[in-house]
N, C-alpha and C positions, 0 to 999 in steps of 0.2 A: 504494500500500500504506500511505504514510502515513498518507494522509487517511482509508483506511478505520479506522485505528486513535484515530485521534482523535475521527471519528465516531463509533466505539462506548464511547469514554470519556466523548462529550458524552452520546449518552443515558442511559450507567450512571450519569452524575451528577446528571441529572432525575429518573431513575427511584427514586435514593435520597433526593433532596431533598423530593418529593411521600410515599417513607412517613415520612420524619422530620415532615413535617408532618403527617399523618395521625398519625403516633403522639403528637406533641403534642397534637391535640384528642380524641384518646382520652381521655390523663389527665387532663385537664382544660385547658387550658394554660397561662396563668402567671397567676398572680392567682386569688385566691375567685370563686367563681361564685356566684351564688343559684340557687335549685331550680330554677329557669324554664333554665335554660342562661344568662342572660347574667351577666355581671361584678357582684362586688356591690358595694355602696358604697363608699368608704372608712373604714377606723376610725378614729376619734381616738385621737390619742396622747396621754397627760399624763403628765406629771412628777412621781416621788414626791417625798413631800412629806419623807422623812426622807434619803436618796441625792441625789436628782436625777438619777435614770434617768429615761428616756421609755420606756414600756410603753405597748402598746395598750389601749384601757381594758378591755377583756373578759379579759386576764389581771391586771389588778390587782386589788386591793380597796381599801375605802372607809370609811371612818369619818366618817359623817355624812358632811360636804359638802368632806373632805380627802380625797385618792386616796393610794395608797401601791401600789409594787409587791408588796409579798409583806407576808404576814401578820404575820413575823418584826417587819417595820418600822412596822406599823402598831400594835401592841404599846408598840415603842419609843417612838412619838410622832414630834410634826416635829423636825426639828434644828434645835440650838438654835445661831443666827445670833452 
């Protein structure tokens, strides 16, 4: 009787582990995908130039050839050392 109980706990716990996995590639799974299905690149990250936070560059912005995270900072200017 025991073993029959544990048998039925090993497959409840295959059977939940295959739809967690299935429901992970549903939503996509961890990381950006590109439109093809596979993973996409990595982003770079840079360093505002007024904080020095590391933002990825597609939420920052730029003035000229300086990165800033938010708009607020790039108004400000870089800081001054």
């Amino acid at each position: 009787m025991r073993n029959l109980l544990i048998l039925i706990l090993v497959v409840f716990g295959i059977w939940w582990a295959r739809g967690a996995v299935r429901r992970l590639k549903a939503r996509g799974g961890l990381g950006r995908k590109a439109e093809d299905g596979r993973l996409g690149k990595p982003e770079v990250m840079l360093e505002c130039r007024h904080c020095g936070l590391i933002v990825p560059e597609s939420e920052g912005v730029r003035a000229g050839e300086t990165f800033y995270c938010c708009d607020e900072h790039r108004r400000a200017g870089p800081r001054p050392d």
